[in-house]
C-alpha positions in Angstrom: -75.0 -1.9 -47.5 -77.4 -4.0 -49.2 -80.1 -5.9 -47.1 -78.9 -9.3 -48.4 -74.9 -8.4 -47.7 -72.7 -10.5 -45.9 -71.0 -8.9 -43.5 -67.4 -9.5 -41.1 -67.2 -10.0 -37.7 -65.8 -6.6 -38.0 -68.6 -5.0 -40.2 -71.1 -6.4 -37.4 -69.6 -4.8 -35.1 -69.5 -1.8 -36.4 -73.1 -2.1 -37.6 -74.5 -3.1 -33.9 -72.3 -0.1 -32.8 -70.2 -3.0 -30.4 -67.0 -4.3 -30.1 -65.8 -7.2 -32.2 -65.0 -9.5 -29.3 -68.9 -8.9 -28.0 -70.1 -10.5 -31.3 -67.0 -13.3 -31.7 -68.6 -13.9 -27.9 -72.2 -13.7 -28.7 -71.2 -15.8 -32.3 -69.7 -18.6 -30.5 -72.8 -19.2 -28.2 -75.1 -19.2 -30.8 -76.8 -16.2 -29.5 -76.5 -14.0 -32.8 -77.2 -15.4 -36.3 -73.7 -16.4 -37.9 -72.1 -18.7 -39.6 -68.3 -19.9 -40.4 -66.8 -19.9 -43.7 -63.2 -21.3 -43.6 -63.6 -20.8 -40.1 -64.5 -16.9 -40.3 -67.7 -15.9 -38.9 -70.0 -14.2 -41.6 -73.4 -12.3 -40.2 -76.4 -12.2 -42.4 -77.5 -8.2 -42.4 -81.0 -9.4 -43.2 -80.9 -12.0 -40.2 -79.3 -9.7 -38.2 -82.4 -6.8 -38.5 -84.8 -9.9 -37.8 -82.8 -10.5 -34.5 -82.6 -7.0 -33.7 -86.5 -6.6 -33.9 -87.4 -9.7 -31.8 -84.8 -8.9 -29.7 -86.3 -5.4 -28.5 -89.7 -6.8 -28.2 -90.9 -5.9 -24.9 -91.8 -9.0 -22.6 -94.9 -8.4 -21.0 -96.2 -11.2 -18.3 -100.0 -12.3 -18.3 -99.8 -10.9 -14.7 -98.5 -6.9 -16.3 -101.3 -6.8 -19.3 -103.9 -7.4 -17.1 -103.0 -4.5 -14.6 
């Protein structure tokens, strides 16, 4: 899988090792990078690494770095 494909609902899925009505859930609030075409959702695999990486950023508060 090429870093530019396009992939299903069903190849996301199956990428984000999740079930396809997580990302149809996570699609429809705008809380993944998707997009319809003829009202199927399509995932960007290169948008979806970027979202994976800022995603598992750890948070740290002003209050934690300066313990």
């Amino acid at each position: 899988m090429k870093a530019d494909e396009i992939m299903t609902i069903e190849e996301c899925a199956k990428y984000l090792k999740t079930s396809i009505s997580t990302i149809y859930r996570l699609a429809q609030k705008r809380r993944i990078p998707s997009f319809k075409v003829s009202g199927q959702w399509r995932f960007k695999k290169e948008l979806i690494n970027t979202w994976i990486s800022e995603n598992s950023k750890i948070k740290v508060t002003k209050e934690e770095r300066e313990k």
